[in-house]
C-alpha positions in Angstrom: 95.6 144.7 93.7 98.1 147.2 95.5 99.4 146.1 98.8 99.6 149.5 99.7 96.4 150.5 98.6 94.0 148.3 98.9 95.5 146.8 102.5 92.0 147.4 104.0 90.5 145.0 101.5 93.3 142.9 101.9 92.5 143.0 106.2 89.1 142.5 105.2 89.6 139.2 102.9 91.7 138.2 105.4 89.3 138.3 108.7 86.3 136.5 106.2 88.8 133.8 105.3 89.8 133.1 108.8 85.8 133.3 109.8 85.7 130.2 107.5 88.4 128.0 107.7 90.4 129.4 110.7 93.3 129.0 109.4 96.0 130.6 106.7 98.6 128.5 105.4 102.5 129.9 105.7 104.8 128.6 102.9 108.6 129.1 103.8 111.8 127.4 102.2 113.9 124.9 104.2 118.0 125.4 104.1 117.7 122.7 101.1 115.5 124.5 99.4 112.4 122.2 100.0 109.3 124.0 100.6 107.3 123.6 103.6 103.7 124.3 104.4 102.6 125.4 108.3 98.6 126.0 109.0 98.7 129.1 111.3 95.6 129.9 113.1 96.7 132.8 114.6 98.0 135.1 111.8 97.4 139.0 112.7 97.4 141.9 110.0 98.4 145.3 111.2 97.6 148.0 110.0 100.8 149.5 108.1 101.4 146.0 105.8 102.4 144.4 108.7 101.2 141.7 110.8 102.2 138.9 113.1 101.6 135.2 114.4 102.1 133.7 117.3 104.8 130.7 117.6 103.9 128.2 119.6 103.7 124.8 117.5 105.8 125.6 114.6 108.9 124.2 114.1 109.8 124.6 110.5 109.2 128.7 110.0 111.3 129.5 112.6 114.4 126.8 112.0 113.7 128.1 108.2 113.4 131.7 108.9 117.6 131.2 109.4 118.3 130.6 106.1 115.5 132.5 104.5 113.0 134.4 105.8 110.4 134.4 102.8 107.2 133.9 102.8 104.3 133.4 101.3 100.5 133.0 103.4 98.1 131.9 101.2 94.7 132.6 102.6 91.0 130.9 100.9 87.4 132.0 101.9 85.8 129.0 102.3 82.1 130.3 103.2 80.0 128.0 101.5 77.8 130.4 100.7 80.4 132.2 99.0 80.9 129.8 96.6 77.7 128.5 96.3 76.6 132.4 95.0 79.3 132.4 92.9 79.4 129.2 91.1 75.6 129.6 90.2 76.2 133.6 89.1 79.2 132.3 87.3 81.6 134.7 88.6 82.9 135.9 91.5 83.2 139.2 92.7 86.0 139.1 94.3 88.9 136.3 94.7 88.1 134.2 97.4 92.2 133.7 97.5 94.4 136.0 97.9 98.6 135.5 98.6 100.8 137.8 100.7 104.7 138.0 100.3 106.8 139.1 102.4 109.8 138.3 104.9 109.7 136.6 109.1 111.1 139.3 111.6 111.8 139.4 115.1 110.5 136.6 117.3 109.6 138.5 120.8 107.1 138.4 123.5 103.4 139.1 122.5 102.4 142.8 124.1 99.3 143.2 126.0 97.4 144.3 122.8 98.3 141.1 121.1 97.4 138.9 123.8 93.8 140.7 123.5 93.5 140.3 119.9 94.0 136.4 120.4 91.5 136.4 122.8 89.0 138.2 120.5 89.5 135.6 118.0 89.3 132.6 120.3 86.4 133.5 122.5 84.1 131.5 120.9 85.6 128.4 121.9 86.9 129.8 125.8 85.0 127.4 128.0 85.8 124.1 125.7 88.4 121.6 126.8 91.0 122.5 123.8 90.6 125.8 124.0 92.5 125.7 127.6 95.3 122.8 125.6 95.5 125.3 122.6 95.8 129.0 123.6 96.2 129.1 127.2 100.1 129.8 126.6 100.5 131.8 124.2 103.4 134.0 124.6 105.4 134.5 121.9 105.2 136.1 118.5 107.2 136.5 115.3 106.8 139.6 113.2 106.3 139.4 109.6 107.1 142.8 106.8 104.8 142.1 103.7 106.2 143.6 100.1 103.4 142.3 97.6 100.2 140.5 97.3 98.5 138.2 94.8 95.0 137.4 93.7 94.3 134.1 93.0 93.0 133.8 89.3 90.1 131.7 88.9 89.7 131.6 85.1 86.7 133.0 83.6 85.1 133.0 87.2 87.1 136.0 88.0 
């Protein structure tokens, strides 16, 4: 798979895989050199192999980002159904995982376009208690520059 490409596909994988489990998970590397794992819920792909998140509960990816800025999201479809077809066909036709690399930017204030794109995703859940906890202030967002992506390699299912 070419980042460059098959980006569509990869925006694509990426919208199914957050329809079923809401969530990618951001690796980044601590100034020991430790790994560290952040679920992000609201991870954004652009259109240009770019996207962004907005950075509200993380700690780690930002105090990381100043020794290293790499990355890696790894994102899972997790549709039931997807599997379900797959494991009795024997085979999937696409991954249902797929890894981005690439590097944290900026951390600025979410524009006006952004702030509606997190509102698209979060609608759903608008008039429930958490929702109001959760999203209400968002503000802030940190760019992220991707350079390569990964399928996930599922033996002789894919």
């Amino acid at each position: 798979m070419d980042l460059n490409n098959d980006w569509p596909a990869i925006r694509s994988h990426f919208s199914k895989s957050f329809a079923s489990s809401m969530h990618a998970a951001i690796a980044s590397v601590d100034s020991n050199n430790m790994p560290c794992l952040s679920p992000i819920g609201t991870l954004f792909l652009n259109h240009d192999q770019t996207g962004f998140y907005f950075e509200r509960y993380t700690s780690s990816l930002p105090r990381n980002s100043q020794s290293n800025n790499n990355v890696c999201i790894l994102s899972v479809n997790s549709s039931k159904w997807l599997w379900l077809k797959s494991l009795y066909k024997g085979k999937f036709e696409q991954s249902p995982a797929l890894k981005l690399y690439g590097q944290l930017g900026i951390r600025r204030k979410a524009t006006d376009s952004e702030l509606r794109a997190l509102n698209r995703r979060m609608k759903t859940t608008k008039r429930l208690k958490g929702h109001h906890i959760l999203w209400d202030d968002m503000a802030d967002i940190r760019e992220i520059s991707f350079t390569k992506v990964e399928v996930m390699k599922l033996g002789k299912m894919l």
